[in-house]
N, C-alpha and C positions, 0 to 999 in steps of 0.2 A: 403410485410412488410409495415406494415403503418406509419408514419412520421408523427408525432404529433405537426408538427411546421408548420407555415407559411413563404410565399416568399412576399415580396416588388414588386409588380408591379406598374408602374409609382405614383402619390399619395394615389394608394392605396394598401389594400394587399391582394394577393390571397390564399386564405383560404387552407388546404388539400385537402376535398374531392374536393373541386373545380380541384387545378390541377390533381389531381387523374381522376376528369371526364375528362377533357380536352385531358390530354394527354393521355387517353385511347381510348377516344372516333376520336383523331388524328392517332391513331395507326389502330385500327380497323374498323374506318370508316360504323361502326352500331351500331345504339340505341341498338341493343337486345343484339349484342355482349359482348357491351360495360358493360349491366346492369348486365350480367351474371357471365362477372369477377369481378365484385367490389361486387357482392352480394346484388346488389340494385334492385329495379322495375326499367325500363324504364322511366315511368311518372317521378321516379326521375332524372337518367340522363338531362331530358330533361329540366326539372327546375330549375336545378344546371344549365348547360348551357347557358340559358338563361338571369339569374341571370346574367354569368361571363359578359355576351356580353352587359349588361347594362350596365355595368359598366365600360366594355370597351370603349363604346361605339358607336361600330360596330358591324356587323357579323363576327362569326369567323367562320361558315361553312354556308356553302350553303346546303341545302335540299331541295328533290325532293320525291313523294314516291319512289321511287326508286331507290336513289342516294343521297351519302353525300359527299360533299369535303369541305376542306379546303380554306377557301379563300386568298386573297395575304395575310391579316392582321394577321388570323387564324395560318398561315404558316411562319410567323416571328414570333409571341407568340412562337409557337409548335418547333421553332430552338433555339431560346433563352433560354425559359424555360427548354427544358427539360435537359441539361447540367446542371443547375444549381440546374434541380430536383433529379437527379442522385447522383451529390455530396452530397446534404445533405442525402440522404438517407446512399449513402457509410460512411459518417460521422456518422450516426446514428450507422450503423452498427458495423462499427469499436471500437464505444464508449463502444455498448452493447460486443460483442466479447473483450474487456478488460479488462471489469467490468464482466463478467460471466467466461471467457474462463481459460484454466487451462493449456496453451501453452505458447510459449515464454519464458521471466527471469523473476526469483526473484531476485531481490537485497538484501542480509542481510549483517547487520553490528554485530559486535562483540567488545570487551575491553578489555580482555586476553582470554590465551589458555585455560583457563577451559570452558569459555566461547564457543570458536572456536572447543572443542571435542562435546559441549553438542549440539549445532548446524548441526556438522555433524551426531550426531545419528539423530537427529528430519530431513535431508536430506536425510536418509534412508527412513524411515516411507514416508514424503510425497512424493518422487519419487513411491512407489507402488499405490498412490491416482493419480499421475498427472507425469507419465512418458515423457511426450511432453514440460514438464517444465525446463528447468535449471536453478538451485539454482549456486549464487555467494555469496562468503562468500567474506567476505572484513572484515578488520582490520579498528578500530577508534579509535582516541584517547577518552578517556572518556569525557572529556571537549567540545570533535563537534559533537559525536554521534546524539544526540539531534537534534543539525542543522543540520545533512547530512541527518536525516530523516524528518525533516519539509520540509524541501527545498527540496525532492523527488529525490536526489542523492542515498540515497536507498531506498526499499519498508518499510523497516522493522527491528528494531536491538534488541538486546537481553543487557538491560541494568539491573541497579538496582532502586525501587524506592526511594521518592517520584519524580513523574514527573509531574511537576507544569508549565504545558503548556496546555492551551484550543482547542489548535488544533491538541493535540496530544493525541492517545486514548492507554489502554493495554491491554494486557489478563490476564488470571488468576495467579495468584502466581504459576511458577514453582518450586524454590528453595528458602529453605531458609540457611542460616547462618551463625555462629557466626562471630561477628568480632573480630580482632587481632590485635596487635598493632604489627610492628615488628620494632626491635631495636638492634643494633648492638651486638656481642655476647657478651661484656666485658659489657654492658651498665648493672645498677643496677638491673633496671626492668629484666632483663634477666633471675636473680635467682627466681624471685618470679611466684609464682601460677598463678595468674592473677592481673592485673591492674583494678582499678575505672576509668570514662571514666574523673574525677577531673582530674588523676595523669596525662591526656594529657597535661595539665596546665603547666606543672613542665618540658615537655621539647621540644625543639623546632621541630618541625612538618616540614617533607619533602610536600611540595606541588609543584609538579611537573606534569604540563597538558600533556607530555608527554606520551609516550610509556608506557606501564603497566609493564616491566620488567626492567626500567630506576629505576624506584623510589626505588626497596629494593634496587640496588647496593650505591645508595646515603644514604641508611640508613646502610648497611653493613658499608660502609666507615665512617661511624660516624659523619652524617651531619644534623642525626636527627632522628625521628622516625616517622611512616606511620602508622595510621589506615588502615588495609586492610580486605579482605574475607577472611575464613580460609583456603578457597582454596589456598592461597597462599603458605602455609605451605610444600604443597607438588608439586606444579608446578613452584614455587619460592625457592625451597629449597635451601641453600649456608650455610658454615662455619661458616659466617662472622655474621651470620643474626639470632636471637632468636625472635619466636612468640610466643606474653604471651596474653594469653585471655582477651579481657574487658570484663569484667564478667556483668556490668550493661549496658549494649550499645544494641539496640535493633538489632534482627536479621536483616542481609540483604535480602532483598526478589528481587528475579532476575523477569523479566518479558521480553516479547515481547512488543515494542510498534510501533505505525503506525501510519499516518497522520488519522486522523477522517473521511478526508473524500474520502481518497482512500480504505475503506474496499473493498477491490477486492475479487473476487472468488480465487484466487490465495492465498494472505493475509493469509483467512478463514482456509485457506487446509493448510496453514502451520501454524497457531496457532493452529489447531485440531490435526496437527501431532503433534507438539511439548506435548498436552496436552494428548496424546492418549503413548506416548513416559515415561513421566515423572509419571504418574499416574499407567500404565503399567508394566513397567519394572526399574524405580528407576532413578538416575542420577545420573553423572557424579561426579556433583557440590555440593553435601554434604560436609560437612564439614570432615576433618579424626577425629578417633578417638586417 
C-alpha cells in the first residue's frame, strides 16, 4: 500500500519513496531485491539512497559487490522509523477501511414512530447490501437531531426540511406531506374542513422540544394547538385530539441527512437503500386518506 504522506526526520523530512527505499532496502539488504518489490530500476533505489544519506549526513549502509549492511546510524534510522512507518500506514488504512468498508455500525436517529417504522423498512433493504453492518435506530428529540448528527453521535437521521446548516448535507426527498394542525376535540377548528395557516394566529401553539408523543397529549388537554405531519393522525390517534388540515401550508418533505464530510460507504448504501425502498415499494409515511 503506498502512503501518500511524509515523516519528520530530525529538521528535515523524509519523503515516501524515500522511506519506502530505505526500509525495504533494510529489509532485504539487495539493490535488485529491493528495486523489484517497489517496481523501481535499481539505478533508482540507489539514488533515492543516496539522496537520503545526504541529507542525513552519514552512511546508512555499507556496500561491497557483494555485500550490504546496515551501519550503526542506518540501524537506529531502520528501529526508529519503521514503527512510526507502520502506524501511519495502519492509520491510512484504517481511514480508507471506514470511508469504503461496509462493516461495523450505522448510527440513525429518528423524531417519531412513523419515522422509526420507515427506517426499519430501509434496514431491511440495506442489510441484504451490507449484512456485516449493524444499523442502530435511536430516538431524538426534534430540537437535537441536528446536533447529534453534526457532532457525529449519529451517522445519519431521518428528519424534515429546511436544513440550514453548511456542514450538513441530504438525500433526495423521501416523503412528502400534508400538515395538520391538531387541536383539542371541543376546540372550534375541530368542526371545520381545514384551517389557513393565518388561523395559527388566533390560538396559542404548544411548542414543546420534547418527545414527539408529549405535544398532542398538551394539545388534547387543551393547552393549545400543534402544527404536525399528517402522520400524526393515525400514529397519534386519541379522543381528545381533532386533526384539521392547513390547506395552505406547504408539504413536509422528510429526508436523510449527514455530516458533509463523513459521506462514508456505509452512509451511501443506506441512503440508496432508503431511495431503492421509497421509490420501490411506497411508504410508510404518506399521509391517510
Amino acid at each position: 500500500m503506498i502512503v501518500n504522506s511524509d515523516l519528520t526526520m530530525g529538521e528535515g523530512v523524509i519523503e515516501r519513496h524515500e522511506a519506502e527505499a530505505f526500509l525495504t532496502l533494510a529489509e532485504e539488504l539487495h539493490f535488485g531485491r529491493t528495486a523489484a518489490k517497489l517496481h523501481v530500476s535499481t539505478a533508482r533505489v540507489s539514488q533515492t539512497i543516496r539522496k537520503l544519506e545526504r541529507r542525513v549526513g552519514v552512511p546508512l549502509f555499507n556496500r561491497t559487490s557483494r555485500h550490504v549492511s546496515l551501519t550503526t546510524v542506518g540501524q537506529q534510522l531502520h528501529n526508529e522509523l519503521r514503527p512510526a512507518w507502520d502506524g501511519l500506514r495502519a492509520a491510512v488504512q484504517r481511514a480508507i477501511e471506514t470511508g469504503r468498508g461496509l462493516s461495523g455500525a450505522l448510527h440513525v436517529a429518528f423524531v417519531s414512530a412513523a419515522a422509526a417504522q420507515l427506517l426499519a423498512g430501509v434496514t431491511q433493504v440495506f442489510r441484504e447490501q451490507a449484512p456485516d453492518c449493524e444499523v442502530r435506530i435511536r430516538e431524538a428529540q426534534a430540537d437535537q437531531i441536528l446536533r447529534r448528527i453534526r457532532s457525529g453521535e449519529v451517522d445519519l437521521g431521518l428528519t424534515t426540511l429546511p436544513v440550514d446548516d453548511p456542514d450538513l448535507t441530504h438525500g433526495s426527498v423521501l416523503v412528502r406531506e400534508a400538515q395538520m394542525l391538531a387541536v383539542p376535540a371541543d376546540h372550534p377548528f375541530a368542526r371545520r374542513g381545514s384551517v389557513l395557516s393565518a388561523d395559527l394566529t388566533r390560538v396559542p401553539l404548544v411548542r414543546l422540544p420534547g418527545h414527539t408523543e408529549i405535544a398532542p397529549r398538551q394539545a388534547g388537554a387543551g393547552q393549545g394547538a400543534l402544527p404536525v405531519g399528517a402522520h400524526a393522525r393515525r400514529y397519534y390517534a386519541r379522543p381528545d385530539i381533532a386533526y384539521v388540515p392547513i390547506s395552505d401550508a406547504p408539504a413536509l418533505e422528510w429526508v436523510l441527512v449527514w455530516p458533509a464530510d463523513r459521506h462514508t460507504a456505509r452512509v451511501r448504501a443506506f441512503v440508496e437503500a432508503a431511495d431503492t425502498l421509497i421509490h420501490g415499494h411506497g411508504t410508510t409515511l404518506q399521509p391517510p386518506r
